[in-house]
C-alpha positions in Angstrom: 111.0 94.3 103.9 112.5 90.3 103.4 114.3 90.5 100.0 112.2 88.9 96.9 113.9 85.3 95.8 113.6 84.2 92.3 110.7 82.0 93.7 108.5 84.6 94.6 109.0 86.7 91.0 105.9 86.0 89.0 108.1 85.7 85.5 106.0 85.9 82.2 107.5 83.9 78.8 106.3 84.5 75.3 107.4 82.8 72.5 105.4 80.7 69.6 108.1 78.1 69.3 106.6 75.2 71.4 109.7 73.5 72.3 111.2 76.5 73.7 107.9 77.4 75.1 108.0 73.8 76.9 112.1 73.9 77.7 111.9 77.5 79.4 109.4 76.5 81.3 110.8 73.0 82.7 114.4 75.1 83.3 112.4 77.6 85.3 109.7 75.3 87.2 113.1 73.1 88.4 114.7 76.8 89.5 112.1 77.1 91.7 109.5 79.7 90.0 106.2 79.3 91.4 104.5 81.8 89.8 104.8 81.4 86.1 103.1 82.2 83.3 103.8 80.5 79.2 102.2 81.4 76.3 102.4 81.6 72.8 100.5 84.5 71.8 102.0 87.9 72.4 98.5 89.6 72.2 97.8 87.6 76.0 100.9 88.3 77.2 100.0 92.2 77.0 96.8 91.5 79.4 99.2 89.7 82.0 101.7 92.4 81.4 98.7 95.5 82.1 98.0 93.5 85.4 98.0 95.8 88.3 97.1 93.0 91.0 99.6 90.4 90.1 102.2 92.8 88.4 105.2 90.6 86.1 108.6 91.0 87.3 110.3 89.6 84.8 109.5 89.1 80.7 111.2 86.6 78.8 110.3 86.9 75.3 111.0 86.1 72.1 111.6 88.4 68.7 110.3 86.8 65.7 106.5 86.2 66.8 103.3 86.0 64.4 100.8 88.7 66.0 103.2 90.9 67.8 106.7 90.7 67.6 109.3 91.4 70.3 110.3 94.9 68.9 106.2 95.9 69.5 106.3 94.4 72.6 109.6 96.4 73.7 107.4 99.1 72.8 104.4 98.1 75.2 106.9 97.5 77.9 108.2 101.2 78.0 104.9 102.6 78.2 103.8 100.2 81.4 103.9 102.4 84.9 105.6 99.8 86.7 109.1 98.6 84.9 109.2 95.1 83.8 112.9 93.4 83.7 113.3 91.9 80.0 115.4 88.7 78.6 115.0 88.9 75.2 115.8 85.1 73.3 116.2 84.5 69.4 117.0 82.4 66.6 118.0 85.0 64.6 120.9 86.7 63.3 123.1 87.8 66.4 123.1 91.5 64.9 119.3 91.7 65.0 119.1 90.0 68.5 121.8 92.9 69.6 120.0 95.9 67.9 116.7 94.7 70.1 119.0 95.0 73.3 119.7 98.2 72.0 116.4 99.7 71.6 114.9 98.5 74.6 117.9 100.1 76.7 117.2 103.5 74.8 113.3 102.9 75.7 114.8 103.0 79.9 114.1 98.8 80.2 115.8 96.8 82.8 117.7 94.9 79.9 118.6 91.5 81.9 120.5 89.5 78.6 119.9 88.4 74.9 120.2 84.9 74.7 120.4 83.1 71.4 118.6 79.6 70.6 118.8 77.2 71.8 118.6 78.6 74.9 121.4 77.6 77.6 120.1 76.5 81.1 123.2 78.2 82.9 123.5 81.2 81.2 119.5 81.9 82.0 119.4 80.9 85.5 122.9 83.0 86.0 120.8 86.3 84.6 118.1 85.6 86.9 119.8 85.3 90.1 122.3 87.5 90.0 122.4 90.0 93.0 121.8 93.2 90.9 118.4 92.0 90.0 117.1 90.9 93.3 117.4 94.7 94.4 115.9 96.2 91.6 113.1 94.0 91.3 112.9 94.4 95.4 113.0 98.3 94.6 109.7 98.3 92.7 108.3 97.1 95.1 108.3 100.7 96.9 106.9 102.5 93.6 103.0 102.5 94.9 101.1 105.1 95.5 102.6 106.8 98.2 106.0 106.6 97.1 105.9 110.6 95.4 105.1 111.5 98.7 107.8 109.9 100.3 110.6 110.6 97.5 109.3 114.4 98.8 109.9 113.6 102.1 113.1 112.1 101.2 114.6 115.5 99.5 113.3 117.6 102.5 115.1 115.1 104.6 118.6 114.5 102.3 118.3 111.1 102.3 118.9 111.5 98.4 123.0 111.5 98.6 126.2 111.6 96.2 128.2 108.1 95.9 131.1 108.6 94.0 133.1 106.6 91.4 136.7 107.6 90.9 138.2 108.0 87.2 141.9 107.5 86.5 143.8 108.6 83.9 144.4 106.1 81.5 148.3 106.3 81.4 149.6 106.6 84.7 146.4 105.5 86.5 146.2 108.5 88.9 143.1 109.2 90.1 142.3 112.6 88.4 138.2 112.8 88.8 134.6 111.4 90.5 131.7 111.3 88.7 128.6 111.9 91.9 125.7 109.1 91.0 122.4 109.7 93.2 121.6 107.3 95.5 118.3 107.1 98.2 119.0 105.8 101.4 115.3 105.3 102.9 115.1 105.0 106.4 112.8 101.5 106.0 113.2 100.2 102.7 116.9 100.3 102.6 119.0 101.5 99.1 116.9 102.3 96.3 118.5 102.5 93.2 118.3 105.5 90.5 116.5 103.6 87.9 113.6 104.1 90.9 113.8 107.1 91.8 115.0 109.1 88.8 112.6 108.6 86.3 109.6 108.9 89.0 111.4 112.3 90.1 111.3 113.6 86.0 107.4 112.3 86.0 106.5 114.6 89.1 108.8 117.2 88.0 111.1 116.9 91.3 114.2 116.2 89.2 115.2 120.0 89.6 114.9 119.3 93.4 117.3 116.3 92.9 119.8 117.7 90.8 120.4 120.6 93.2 120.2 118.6 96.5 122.9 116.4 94.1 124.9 119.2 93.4 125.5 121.1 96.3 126.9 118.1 98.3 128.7 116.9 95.7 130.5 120.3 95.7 130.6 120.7 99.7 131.9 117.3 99.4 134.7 118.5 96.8 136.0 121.4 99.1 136.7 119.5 101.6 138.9 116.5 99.7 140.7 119.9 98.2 141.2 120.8 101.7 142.9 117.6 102.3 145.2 118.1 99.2 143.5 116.1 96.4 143.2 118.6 93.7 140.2 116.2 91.9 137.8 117.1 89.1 134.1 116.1 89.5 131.2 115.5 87.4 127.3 115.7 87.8 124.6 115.2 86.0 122.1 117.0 84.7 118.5 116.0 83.8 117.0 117.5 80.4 114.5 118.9 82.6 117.2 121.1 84.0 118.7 123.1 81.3 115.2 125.2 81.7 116.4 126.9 85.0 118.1 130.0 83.0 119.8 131.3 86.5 121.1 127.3 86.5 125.0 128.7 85.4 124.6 131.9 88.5 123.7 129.5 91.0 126.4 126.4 90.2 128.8 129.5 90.2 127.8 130.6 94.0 128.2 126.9 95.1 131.5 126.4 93.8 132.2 130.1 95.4 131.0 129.3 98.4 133.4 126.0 99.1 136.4 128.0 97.9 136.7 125.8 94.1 137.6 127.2 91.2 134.8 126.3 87.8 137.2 124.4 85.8 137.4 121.6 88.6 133.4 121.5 88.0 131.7 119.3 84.9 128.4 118.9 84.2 127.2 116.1 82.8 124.3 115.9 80.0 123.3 113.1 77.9 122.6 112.9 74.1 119.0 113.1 74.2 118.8 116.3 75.6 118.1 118.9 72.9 113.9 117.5 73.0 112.1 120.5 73.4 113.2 124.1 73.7 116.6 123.8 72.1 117.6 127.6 72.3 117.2 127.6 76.2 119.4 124.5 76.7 122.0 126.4 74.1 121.8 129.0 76.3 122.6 127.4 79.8 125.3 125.1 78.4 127.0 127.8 76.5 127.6 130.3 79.5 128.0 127.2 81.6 131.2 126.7 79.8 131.6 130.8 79.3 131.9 130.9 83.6 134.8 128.3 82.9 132.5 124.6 83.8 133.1 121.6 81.8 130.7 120.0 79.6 130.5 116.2 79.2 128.1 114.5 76.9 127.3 111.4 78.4 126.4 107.9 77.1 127.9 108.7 73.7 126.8 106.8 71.0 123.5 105.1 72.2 122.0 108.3 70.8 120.4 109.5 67.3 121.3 112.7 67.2 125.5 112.8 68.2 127.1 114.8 65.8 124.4 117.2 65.8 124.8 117.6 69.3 128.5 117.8 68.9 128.7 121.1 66.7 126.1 122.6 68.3 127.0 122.7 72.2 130.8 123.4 73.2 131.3 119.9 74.6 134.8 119.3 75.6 134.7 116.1 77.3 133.3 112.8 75.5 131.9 110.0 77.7 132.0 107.0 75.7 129.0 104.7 77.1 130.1 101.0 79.2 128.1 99.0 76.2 130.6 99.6 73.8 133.7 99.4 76.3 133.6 96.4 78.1 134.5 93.3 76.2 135.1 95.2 73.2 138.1 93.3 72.2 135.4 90.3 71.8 132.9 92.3 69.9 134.2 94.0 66.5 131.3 96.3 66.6 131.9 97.5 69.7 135.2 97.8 69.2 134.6 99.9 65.9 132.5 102.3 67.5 135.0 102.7 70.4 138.0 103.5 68.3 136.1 106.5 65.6 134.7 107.7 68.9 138.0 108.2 70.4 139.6 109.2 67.0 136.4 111.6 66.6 137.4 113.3 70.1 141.3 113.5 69.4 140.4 115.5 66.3 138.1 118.2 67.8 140.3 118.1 70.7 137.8 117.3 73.4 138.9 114.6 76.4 137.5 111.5 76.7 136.3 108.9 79.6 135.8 105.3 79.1 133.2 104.1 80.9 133.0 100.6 82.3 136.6 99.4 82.1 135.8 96.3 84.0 139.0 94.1 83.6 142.4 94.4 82.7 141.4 93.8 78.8 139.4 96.3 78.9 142.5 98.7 80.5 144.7 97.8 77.6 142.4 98.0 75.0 141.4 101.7 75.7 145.3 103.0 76.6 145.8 101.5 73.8 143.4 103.4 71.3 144.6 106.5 73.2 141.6 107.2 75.6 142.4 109.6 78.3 140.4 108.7 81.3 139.2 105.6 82.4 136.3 105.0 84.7 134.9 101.1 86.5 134.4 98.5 88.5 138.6 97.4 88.2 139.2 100.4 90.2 136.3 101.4 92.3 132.3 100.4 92.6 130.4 103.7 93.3 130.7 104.7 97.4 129.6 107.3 99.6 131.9 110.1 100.8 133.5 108.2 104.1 134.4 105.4 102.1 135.5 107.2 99.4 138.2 108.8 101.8 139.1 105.8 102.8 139.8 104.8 99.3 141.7 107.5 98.3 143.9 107.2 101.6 144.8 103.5 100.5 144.9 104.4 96.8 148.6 104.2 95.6 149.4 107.3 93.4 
């Protein structure tokens, strides 16, 4: 399948400002967009957005709107069955502009950028055609009708595989651990990325198919780098929908047997949203989880609600602190705020934590500096499969 140019996206923009309405849409028609749709009323842009035939890639919309705003339309967006990549622009205050980033990440949307008016040219056009997206609006392409029946096909098969991003500890910068992140190499349609695959696999309820194919490499794959000396940690997560298996902590514990690896070189990874629905059966598996000697991460911290709940109910004893509020953190006070009580709320219930998406050497400095233990990102190491990750760790100096 040819990959889908910022030409051939059919990009939506909704705002009731008619200047912007008029300089977005010269910026974009210059880029090259052909098909392009501008309008000022959010209530039309819901029918283009509900299209099936001629599905929007890409929404660029603004906040402060008469009949719907941008916070109701964030709303709309989440509910769509195809995913819809969103730039959100205002002329407000920077805080509420950042908040409505915030909730539409924690509603699962392809968050592109929040761009305050007036609205720079360069900064746009550099959100639009940046690699990352071309993939994952080329990945949606897949999600039709057939694709459950290939993503069932594709567990059968094992094309769904571990890629694994190393973590370092923050002082001396020796690898320590690897966090396995699915990934779905299709025979025809290439690499398709976990914001694909995942939430279609929860929807279908195939996720428990997933997350075992996941973990049982991951830990085949562990045995053998302990074979070769490197005495690594690893981490994998779980899906909500997983802490219902009840036999979940007996079968981890036969997999780990099996490849000769001891439980405390084993973390499971859950994030903070998931205590949804039967609460006592989750307590359950994560507590003898831990009781058969397993880590426990809580992942993504802080872009929940519920975090210190979470916290004194489950025996968490490793704190993930999520890339939004790490990278560039030295630039945002907020950020860099949350960062620092995080780490000064895991150094008093003496629980470890990893930064994730340490990205530059400011970032490196900022987090050894508030005393975080492990660091995990792109300075060090993009996510790879196991061949290349032996590679790595050959060339790695330790």
């Amino acid at each position: 399948m040819p990959e889908k140019n910022l030409q051939d996206m059919r990009i939506l923009v909704v705002d009731d400002d008619a200047f912007t309405l008029k300089a977005l849409e010269r910026i974009l028609l210059k880029a090259g967009v052909s098909k392009l749709i501008c309008t000022d009323i959010s209530s039309h842009a819901l029918k283009f957005l509900s299209s099936r035939l001629e599905p929007v890639d890409i929404l660029i919309s603004d906040l402060n709107m008469p009949d719907i705003d941008g916070i109701e339309l964030i709303r709309y967006i989440s509910d769509l069955p195809r995913q819809v990549s969103l730039v959100l622009i205002s002329g407000e205050d920077k805080r509420i502009l950042a908040t409505a980033e915030s909730i539409a990440k924690e509603r699962a949307i392809d968050v592109l950028g929040a761009l305050t008016k007036p609205i720079n040219s360069s900064q746009l056009l550099t959100i639009l055609t940046s690699p990352e997206l071309t993939k994952t609006v080329q990945s949606r392409e897949v999600a039709s009708s057939d694709l459950a029946k290939e993503l069932r096909k594709a567990i059968k098969s094992r094309q769904i595989v571990p890629y694994y991003q190393p973590q370092v500890c923050a002082q001396t910068l020796k690898v320590v651990g690897l966090e396995a992140l699915a990934r779905w190499h299709h025979p025809e349609r290439g690499l398709i990325p976990p914001n694909v695959f995942i939430p279609l696999a929860e929807q279908l309820s195939l996720i428990n198919e997933v997350t075992e194919l996941m973990y049982q490499q991951a830990i085949a794959d562990l045995g053998a780098i302990h074979q070769q000396g490197c005495q690594l940690q690893l981490s994998v997560n779980f899906s909500a929908q997983c802490l219902v298996w009840l036999d979940v902590p007996e079968r981890i514990q036969q997999t780990l047997k099996q490849h000769n690896i001891p439980p405390k070189y084993l973390t499971i990874e859950v994030t903070e949203s998931l205590l949804n629905k039967d609460l006592a059966t989750s307590l359950d598996i994560l507590t003898r989880l831990r009781l058969k000697g397993l880590g426990l991460s809580i992942d993504d911290f802080g872009t929940g609600f519920s975090t210190m709940e979470q916290l004194k109910r489950i025996p968490f004893n490793e704190l993930k602190i999520d890339q939004s509020f790490v990278h560039g953190a030295t630039h945002n006070h907020v950020s860099s705020a949350i960062l620092e009580s995080s780490l000064n709320l895991a150094q008093k219930l003496d629980i470890t934590t990893v930064a994730e998406g340490v990205e530059d050497q400011e970032d490196l400095e900022f987090v050894k500096q508030l005393g975080c233990h492990r660091i995990q990102g792109y300075l060090f190491a993009k996510p790879m499969p196991m061949d290349d990750l032996c590679s790595w760790l050959s060339q790695y100096p330790r």
